[in-house]
PDB file with one MODEL, atoms N, CA, C and O in Angstrom:
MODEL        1
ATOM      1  N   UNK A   1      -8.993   5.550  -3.176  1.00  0.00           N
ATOM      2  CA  UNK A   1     -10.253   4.849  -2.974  1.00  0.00           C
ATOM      3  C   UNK A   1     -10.008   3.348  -3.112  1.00  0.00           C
ATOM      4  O   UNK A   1      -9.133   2.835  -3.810  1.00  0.00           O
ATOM      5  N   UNK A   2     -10.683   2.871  -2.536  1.00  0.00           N
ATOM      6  CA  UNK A   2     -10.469   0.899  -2.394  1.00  0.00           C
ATOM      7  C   UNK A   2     -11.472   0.328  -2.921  1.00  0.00           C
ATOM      8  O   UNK A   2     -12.611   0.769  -2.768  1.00  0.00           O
ATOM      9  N   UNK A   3     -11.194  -0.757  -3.632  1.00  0.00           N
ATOM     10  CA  UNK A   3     -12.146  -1.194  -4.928  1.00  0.00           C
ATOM     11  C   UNK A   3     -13.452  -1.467  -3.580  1.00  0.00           C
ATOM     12  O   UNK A   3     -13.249  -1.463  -2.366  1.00  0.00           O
ATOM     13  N   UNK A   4     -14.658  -1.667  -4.242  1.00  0.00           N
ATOM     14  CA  UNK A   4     -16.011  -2.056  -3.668  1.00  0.00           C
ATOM     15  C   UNK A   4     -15.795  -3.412  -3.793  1.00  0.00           C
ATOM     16  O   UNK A   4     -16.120  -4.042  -2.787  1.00  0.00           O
ATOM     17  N   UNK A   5     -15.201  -4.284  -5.014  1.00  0.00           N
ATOM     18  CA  UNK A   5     -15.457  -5.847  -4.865  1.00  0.00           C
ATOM     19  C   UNK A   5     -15.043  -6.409  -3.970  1.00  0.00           C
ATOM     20  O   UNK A   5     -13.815  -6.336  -3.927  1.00  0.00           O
ATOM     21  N   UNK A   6     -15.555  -7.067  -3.047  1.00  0.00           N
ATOM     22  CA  UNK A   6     -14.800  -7.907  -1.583  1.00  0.00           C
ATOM     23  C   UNK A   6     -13.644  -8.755  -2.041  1.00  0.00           C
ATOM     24  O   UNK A   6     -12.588  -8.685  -1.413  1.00  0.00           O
ATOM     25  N   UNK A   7     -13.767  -9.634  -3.194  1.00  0.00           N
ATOM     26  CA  UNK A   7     -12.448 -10.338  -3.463  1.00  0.00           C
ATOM     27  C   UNK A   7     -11.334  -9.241  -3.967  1.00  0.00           C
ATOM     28  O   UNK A   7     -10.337  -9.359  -3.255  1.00  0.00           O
ATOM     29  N   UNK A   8     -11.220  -8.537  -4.644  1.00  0.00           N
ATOM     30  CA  UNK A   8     -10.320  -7.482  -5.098  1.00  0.00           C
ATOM     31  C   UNK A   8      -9.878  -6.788  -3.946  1.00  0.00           C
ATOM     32  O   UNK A   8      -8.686  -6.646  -3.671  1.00  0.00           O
ATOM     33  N   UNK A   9     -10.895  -6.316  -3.209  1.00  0.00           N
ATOM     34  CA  UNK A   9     -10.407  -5.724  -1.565  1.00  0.00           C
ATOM     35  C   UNK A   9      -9.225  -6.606  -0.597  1.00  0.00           C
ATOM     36  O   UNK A   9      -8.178  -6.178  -0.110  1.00  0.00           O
ATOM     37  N   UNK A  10      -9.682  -7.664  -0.544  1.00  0.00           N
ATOM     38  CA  UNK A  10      -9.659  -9.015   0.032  1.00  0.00           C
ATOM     39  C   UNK A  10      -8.045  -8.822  -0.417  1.00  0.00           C
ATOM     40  O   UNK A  10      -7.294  -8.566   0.525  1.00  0.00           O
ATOM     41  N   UNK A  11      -7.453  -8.914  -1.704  1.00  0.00           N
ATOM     42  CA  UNK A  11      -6.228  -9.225  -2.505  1.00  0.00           C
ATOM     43  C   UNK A  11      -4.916  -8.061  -2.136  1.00  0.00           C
ATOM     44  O   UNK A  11      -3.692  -8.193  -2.131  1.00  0.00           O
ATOM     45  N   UNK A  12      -5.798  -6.924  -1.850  1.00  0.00           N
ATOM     46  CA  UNK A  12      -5.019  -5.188  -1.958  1.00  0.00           C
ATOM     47  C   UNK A  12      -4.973  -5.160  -0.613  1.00  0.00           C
ATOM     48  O   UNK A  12      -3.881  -4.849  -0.138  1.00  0.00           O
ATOM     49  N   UNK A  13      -5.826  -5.391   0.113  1.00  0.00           N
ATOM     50  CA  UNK A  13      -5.510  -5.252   1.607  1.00  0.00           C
ATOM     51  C   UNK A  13      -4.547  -6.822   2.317  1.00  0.00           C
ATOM     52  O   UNK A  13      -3.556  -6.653   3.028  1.00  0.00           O
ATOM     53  N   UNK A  14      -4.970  -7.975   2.027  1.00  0.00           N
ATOM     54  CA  UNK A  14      -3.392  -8.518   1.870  1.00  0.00           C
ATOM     55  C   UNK A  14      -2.261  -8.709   2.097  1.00  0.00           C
ATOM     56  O   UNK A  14      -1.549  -9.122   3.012  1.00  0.00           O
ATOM     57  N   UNK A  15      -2.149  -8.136   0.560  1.00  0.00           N
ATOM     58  CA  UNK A  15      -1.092  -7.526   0.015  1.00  0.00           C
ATOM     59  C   UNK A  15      -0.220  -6.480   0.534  1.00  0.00           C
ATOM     60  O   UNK A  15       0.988  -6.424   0.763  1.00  0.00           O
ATOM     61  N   UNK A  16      -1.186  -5.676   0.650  1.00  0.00           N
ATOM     62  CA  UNK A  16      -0.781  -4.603   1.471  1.00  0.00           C
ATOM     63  C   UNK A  16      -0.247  -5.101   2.929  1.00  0.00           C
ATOM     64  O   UNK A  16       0.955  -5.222   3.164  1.00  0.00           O
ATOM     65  N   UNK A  17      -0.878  -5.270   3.518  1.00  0.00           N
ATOM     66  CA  UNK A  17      -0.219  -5.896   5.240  1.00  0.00           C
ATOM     67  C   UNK A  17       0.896  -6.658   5.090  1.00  0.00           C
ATOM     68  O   UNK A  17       1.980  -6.394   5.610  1.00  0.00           O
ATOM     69  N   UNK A  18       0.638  -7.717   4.305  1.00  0.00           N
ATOM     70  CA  UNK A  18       2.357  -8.590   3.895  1.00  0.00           C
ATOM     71  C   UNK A  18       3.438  -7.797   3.853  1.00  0.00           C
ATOM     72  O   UNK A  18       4.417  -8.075   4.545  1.00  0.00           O
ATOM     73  N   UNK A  19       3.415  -6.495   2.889  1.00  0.00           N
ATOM     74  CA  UNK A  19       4.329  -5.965   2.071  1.00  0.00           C
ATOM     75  C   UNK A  19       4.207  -4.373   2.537  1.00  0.00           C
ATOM     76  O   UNK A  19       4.833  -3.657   1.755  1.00  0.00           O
ATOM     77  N   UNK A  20       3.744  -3.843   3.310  1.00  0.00           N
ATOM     78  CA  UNK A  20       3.813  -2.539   3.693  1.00  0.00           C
ATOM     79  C   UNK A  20       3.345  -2.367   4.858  1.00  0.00           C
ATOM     80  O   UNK A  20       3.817  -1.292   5.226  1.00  0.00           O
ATOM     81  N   UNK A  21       2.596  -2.847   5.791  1.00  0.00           N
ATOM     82  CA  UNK A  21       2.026  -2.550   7.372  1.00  0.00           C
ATOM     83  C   UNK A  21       1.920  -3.266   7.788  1.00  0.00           C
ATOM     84  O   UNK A  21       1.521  -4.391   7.484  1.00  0.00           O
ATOM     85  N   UNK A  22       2.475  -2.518   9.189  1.00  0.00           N
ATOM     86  CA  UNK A  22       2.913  -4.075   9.745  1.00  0.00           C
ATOM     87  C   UNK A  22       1.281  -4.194  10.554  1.00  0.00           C
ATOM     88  O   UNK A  22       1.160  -5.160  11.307  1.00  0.00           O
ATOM     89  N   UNK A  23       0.526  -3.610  10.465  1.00  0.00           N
ATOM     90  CA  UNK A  23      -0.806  -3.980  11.133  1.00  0.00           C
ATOM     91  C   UNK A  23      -2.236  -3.051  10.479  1.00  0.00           C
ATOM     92  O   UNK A  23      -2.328  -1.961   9.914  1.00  0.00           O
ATOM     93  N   UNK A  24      -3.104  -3.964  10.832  1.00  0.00           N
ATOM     94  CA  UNK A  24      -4.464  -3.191  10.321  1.00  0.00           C
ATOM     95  C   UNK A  24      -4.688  -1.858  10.212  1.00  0.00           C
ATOM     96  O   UNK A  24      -5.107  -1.281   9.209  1.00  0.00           O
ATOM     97  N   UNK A  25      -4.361  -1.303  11.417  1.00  0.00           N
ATOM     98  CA  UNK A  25      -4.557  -0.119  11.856  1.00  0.00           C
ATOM     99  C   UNK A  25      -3.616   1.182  11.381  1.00  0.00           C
ATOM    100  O   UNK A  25      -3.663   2.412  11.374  1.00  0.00           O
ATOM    101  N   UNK A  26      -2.516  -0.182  10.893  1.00  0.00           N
ATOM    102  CA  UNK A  26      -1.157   1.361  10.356  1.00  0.00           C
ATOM    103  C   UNK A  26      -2.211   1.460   8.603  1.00  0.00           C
ATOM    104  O   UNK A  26      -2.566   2.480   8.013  1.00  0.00           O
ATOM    105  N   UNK A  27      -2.407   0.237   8.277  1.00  0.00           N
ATOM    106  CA  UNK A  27      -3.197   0.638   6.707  1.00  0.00           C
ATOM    107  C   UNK A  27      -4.477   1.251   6.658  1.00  0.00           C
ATOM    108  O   UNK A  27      -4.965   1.753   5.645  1.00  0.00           O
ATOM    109  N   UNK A  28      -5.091   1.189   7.954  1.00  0.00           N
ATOM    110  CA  UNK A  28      -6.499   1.912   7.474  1.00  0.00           C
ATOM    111  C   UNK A  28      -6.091   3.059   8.322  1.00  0.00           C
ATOM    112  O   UNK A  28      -7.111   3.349   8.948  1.00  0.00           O
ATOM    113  N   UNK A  29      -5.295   3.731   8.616  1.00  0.00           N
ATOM    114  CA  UNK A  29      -4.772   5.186   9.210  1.00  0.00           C
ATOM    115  C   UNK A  29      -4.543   5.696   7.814  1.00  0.00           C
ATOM    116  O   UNK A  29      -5.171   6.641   7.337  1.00  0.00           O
ATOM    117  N   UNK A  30      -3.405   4.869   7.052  1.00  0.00           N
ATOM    118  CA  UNK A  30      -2.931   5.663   5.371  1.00  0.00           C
ATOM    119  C   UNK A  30      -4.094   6.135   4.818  1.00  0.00           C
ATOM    120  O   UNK A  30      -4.310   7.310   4.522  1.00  0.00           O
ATOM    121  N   UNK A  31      -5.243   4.707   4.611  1.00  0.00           N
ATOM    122  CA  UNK A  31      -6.546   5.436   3.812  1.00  0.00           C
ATOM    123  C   UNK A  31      -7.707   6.050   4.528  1.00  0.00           C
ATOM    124  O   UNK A  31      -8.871   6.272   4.192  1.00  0.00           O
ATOM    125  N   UNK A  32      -7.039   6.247   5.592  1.00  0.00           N
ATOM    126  CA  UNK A  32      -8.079   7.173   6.447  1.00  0.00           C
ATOM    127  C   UNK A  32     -10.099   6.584   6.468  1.00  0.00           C
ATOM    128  O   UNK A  32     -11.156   7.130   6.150  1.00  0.00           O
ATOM    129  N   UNK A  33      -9.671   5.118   7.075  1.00  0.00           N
ATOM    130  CA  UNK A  33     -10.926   4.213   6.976  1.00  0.00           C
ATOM    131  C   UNK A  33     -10.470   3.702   8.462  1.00  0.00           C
ATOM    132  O   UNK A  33      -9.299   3.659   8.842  1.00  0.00           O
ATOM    133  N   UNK A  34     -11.921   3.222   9.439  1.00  0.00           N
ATOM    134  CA  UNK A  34     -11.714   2.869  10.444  1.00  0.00           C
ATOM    135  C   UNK A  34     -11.390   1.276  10.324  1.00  0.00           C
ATOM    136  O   UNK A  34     -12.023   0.724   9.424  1.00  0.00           O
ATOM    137  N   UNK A  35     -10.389   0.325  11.181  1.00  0.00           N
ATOM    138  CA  UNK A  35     -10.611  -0.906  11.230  1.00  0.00           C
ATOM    139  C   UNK A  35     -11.743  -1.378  10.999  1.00  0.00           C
ATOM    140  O   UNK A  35     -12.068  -2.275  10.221  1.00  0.00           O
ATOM    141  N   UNK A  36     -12.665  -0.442  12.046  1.00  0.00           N
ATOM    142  CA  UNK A  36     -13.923  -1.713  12.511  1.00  0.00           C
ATOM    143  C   UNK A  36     -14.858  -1.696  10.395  1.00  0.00           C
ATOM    144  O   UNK A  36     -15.506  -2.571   9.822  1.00  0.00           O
ATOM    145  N   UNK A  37     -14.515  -0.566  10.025  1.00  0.00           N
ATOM    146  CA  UNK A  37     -15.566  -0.108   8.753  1.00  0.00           C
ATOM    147  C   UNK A  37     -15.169  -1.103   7.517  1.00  0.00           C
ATOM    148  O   UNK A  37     -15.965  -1.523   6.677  1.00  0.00           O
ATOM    149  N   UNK A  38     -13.333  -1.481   7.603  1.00  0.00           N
ATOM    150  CA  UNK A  38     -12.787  -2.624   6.534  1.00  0.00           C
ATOM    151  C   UNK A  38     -13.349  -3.796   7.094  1.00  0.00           C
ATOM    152  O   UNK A  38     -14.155  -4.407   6.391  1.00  0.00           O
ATOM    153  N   UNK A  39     -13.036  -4.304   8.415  1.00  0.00           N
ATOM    154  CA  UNK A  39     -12.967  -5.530   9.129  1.00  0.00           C
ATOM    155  C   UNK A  39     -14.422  -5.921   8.697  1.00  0.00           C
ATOM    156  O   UNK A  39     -14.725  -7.090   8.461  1.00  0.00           O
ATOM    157  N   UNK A  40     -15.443  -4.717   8.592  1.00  0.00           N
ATOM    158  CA  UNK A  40     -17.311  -5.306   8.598  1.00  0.00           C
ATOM    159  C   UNK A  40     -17.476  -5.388   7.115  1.00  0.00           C
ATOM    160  O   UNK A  40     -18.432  -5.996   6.634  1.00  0.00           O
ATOM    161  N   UNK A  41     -16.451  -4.714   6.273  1.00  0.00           N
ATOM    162  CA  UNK A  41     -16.834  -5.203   5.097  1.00  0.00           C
ATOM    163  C   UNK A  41     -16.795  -6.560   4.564  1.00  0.00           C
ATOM    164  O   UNK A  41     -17.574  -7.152   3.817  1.00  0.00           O
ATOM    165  N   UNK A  42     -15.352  -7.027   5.307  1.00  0.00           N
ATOM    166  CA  UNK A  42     -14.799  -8.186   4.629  1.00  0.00           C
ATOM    167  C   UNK A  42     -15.012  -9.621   5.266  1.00  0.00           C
ATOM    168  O   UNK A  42     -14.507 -10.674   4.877  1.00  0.00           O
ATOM    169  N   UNK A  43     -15.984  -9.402   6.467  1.00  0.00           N
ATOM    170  CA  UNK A  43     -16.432 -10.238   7.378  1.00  0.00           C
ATOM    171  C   UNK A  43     -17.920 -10.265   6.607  1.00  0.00           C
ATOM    172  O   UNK A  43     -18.663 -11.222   6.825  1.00  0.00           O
ATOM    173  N   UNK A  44     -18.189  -9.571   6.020  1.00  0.00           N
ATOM    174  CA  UNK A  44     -19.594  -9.236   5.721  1.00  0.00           C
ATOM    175  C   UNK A  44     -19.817 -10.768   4.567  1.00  0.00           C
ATOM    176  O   UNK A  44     -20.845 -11.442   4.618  1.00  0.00           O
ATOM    177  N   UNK A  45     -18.478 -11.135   3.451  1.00  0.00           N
ATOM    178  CA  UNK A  45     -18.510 -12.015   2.558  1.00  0.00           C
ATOM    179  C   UNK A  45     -17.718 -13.089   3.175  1.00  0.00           C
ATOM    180  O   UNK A  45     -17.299 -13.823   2.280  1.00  0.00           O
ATOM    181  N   UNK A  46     -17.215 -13.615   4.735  1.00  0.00           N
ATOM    182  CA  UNK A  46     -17.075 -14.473   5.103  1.00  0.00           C
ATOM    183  C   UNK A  46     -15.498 -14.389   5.580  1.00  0.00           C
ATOM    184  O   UNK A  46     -14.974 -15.473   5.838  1.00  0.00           O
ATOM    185  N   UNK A  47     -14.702 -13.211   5.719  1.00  0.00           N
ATOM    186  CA  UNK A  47     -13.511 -13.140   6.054  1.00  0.00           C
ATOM    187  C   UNK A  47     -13.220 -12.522   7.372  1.00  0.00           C
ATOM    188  O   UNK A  47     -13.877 -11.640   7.924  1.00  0.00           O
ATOM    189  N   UNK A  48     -11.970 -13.203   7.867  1.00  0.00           N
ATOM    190  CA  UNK A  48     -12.293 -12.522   9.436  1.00  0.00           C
ATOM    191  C   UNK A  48     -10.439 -11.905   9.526  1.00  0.00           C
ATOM    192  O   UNK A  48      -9.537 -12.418   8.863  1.00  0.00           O
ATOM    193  N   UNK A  49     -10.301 -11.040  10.246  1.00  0.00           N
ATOM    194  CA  UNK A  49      -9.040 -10.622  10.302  1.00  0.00           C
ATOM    195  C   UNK A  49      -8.447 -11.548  11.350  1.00  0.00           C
ATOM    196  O   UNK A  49      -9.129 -11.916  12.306  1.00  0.00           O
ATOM    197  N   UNK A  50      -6.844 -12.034  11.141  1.00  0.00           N
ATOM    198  CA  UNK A  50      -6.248 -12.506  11.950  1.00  0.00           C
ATOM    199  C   UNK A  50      -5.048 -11.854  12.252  1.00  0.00           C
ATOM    200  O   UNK A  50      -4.105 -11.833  11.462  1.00  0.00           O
ATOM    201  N   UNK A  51      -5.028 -11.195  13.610  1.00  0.00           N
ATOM    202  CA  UNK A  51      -3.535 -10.169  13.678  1.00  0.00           C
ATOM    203  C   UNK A  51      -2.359 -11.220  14.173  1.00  0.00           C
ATOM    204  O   UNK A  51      -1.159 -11.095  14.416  1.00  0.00           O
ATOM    205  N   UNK A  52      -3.261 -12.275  14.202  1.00  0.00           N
ATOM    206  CA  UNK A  52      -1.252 -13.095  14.450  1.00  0.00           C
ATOM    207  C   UNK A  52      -0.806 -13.244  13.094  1.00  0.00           C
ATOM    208  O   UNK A  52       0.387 -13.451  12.868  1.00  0.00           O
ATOM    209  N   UNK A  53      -1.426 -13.181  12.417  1.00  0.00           N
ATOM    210  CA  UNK A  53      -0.724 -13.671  10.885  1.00  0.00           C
ATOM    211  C   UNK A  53      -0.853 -12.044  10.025  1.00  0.00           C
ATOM    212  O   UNK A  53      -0.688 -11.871   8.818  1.00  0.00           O
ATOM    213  N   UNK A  54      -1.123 -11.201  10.848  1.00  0.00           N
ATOM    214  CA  UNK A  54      -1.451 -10.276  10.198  1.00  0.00           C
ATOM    215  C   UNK A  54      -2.224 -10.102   8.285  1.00  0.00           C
ATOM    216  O   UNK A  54      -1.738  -9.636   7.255  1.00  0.00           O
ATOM    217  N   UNK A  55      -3.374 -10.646   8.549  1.00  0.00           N
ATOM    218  CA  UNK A  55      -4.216 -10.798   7.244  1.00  0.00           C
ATOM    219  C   UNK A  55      -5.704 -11.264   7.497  1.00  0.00           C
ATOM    220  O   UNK A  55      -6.235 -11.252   8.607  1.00  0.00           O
ATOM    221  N   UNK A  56      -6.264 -11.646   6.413  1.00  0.00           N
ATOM    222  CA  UNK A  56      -7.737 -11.679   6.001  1.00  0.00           C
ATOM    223  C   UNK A  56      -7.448 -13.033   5.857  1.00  0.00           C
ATOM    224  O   UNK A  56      -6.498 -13.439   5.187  1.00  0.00           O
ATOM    225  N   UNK A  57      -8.329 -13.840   6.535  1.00  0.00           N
ATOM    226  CA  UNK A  57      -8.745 -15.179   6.033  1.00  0.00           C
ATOM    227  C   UNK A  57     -10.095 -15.842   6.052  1.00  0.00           C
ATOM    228  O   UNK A  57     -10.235 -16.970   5.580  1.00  0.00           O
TER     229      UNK A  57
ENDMDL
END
């Protein structure tokens, strides 16, 4: 399960892409969550995904 706090999310997902996937879609396949369902969370507190840099900014 993936924390509810957007900054804590924000840190683990990341993290995660830096250091284990090489893209959005390979990490929300592991936790069995759609892109679009992370991407609206974390856009929701002002973060937008960038796949050239592969991360949240």
């Amino acid at each position: 399960m993936l924390p509810q706090d957007p900054l804590i999310l924000l840190s683990l997902v990341n993290t995660a892409l830096r250091d284990q996937f090489p893209s959005l879609e390979d990490f929300c396949a592991h936790h069995q969550l759609s892109p679009e369902e992370l991407t609206a969370r974390l856009e929701a507190v002002g973060f937008h995904y960038d796949p050239a840099q592969n991360q949240f900014r």
